[in-house]
N, C-alpha and C positions, 0 to 999 in steps of 0.2 A: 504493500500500500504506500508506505515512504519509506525511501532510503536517504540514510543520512551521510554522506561521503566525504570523509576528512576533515571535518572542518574545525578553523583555525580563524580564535579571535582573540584578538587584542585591545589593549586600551595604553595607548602609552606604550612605556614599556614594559610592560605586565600584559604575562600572555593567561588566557581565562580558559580558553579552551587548546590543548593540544591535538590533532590529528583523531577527530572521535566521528567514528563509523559504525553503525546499525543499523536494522532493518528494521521496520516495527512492518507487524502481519497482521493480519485480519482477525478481529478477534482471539489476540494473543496479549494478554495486556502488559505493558511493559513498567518497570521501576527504574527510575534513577534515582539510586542512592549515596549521599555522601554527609560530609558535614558542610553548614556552612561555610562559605567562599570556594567548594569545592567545584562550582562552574553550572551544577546541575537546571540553576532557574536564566541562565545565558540560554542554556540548550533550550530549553521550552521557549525561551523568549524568540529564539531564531526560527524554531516551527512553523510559531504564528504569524511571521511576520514583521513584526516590534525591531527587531535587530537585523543586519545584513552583517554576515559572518569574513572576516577579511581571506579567507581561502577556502574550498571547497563546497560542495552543494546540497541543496536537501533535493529529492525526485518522490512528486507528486502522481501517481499513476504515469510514472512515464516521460513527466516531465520536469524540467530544471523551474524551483519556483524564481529563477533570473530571467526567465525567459515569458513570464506568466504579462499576459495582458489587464488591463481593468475588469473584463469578465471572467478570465482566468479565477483573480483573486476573489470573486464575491463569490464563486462557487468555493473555493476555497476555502471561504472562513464562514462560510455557511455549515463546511460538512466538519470544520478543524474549529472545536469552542474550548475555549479556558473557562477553570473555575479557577479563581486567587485565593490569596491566603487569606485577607485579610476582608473577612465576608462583610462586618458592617461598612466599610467605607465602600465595597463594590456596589452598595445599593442607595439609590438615591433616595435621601431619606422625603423628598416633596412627592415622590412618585408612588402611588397605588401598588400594591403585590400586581394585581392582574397586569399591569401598565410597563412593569420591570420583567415580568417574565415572558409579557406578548412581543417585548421590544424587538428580539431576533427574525419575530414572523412578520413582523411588520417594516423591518429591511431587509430581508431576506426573500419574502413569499408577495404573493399578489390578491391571500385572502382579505376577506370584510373584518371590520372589526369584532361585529358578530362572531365572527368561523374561529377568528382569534382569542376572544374570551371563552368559545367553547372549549377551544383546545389546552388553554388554560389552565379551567375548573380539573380536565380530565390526569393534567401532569400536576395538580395539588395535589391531587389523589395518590399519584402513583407516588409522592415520595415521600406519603404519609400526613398530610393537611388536607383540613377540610377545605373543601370546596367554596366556600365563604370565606376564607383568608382574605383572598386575593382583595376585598374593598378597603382592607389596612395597608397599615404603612410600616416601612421595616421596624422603628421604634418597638412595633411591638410586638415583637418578637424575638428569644432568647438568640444567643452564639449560635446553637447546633440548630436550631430551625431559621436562621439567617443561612448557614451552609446550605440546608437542603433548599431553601432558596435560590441559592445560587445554582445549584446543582439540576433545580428545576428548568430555570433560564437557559442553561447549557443543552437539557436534552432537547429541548421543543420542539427544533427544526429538524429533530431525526437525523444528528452529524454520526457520521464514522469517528470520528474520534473526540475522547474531550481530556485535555490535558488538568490534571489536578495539582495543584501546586500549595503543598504543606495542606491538605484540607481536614485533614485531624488534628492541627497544632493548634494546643490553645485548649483541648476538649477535655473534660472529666473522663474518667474510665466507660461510663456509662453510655456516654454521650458519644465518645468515639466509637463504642462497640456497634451501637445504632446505625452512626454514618456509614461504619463497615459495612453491617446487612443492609445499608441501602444501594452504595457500589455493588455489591456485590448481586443484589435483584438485578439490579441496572444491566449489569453485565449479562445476567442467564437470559433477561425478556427483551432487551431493548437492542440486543449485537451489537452496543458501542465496545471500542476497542478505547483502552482507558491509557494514560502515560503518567504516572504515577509520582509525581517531585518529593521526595522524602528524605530527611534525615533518620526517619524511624526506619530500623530494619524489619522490625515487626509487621510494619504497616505492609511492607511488598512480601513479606510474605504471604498474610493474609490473601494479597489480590492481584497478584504477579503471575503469571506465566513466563515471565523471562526478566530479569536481573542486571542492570548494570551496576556497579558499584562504580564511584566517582571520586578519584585524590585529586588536588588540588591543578584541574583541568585534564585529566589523564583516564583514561580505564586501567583499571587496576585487575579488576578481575569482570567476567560474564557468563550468564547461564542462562540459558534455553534451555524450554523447558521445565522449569524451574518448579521445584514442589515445597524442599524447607531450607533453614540454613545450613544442615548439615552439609548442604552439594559446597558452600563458601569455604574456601581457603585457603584465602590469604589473611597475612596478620592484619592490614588494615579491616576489611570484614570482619573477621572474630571481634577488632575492636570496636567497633558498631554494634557488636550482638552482644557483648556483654557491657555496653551504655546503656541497654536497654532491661531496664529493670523490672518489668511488667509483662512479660511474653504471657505469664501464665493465665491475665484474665482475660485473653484473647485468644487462648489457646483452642477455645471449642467452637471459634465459628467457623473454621475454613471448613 
């Protein structure tokens, strides 16, 4: 679906990403994990678009996104949606739930406003809110039902892909377990192929098919395929998995 080839970006003289190549597949869902400053939200930023990488290419079905025209792109970032970290400031707080989550179908699509509150109501539903949300304002609504807001917004338009970036960080035990079984619906009924930005190793476990680990701009290590951490290692990995001091209350969703 995309292939990422080589690429190589800098800021000054500080290089962020070194020679970093992958293929993300169709419903294979992928993790990049590191620690901070380790390059990993460069990489989703040049996905999207956000960034132009100083060497190498990402291929879009086939195609170099350098080479993409205006309508190139809007199909592109129709079918390619980000969820961010940082859920309350992604939502504007003057804007309605239905108003924030119709906003993609209404750059994107050529339905009524009608067909787009319909469609609405039905993805409140699916990621766990009532159907009556939508006439509130983000205000009011906690952290993890501000994510699956976001999360909402992201599926609407039925994309192939939606990149996550830290979207458990920040969450109680509870509340992350939640968000997990909502990716993880999303994944078995919806075929989106998910790309995973974490610092937590746990988290790609949980909802990974395939693994990169990320040192400070580098792959260190990668697994296809990918089932638990035992498939990892190297010592940066192990150190990842034993920062991670709570494998065990997540232990029983995968």
């Amino acid at each position: 679906m995309i292939k990422i080839k080589h690429l190589l970006k800098e800021y000054g003289n500080n290089t962020i990403l070194k020679d970093i190549s992958f293929h993300l597949k169709p419903n294979k869902s992928l993790a990049i994990v590191g620690e901070s400053g380790s390059g990993k939200s460069t990489i989703a930023n040049i996905m999207l678009g956000f960034e132009i990488c100083d060497k190498g290419e990402i291929v879009y079905k086939g195609k170099s996104l350098k080479s993409f025209n205006k309508k190139d792109w809007k199909l592109y970032r129709n079918n390619i949606q980000p969820v961010f970290q940082d859920s309350k400031d992604s939502l504007n707080p003057r804007m309605k739930i239905k108003d924030i989550i119709s906003e993609p179908l209404k750059n994107f699509t050529l339905i009524d406003k009608e067909q787009r509150y319909k469609r609405v109501k039905n993805v409140l539903q699916l990621i766990g809110l009532n159907k009556e949300e939508g006439e509130k304002y983000p205000y009011a609504f906690s952290t993890g039902q501000q994510k699956r807001i976001n999360l909402a917004r992201a599926v609407i338009c039925n994309p192939k892909v939606i990149i996550l970036d830290e979207v458990t960080s920040g969450l109680d035990p509870k509340v992350k377990n939640n968000i997990i079984k909502l990716i993880k619906k999303l994944q078995r009924h919806q075929n989106i192929t998910f790309v995973i930005i974490t610092h937590d190793i746990s988290i790609a476990e949980k909802l990974a098919s395939h693994i990169i680990v990320l040192k400070e701009g580098q792959v260190v290590e990668e697994v296809e395929n990918f089932k638990n951490t035992d498939e990892l290692k190297s010592n940066y990995s192990q150190k990842l998995i034993d920062a991670v001091p709570k494998l065990k209350y997540i232990g029983g969703l995968k």
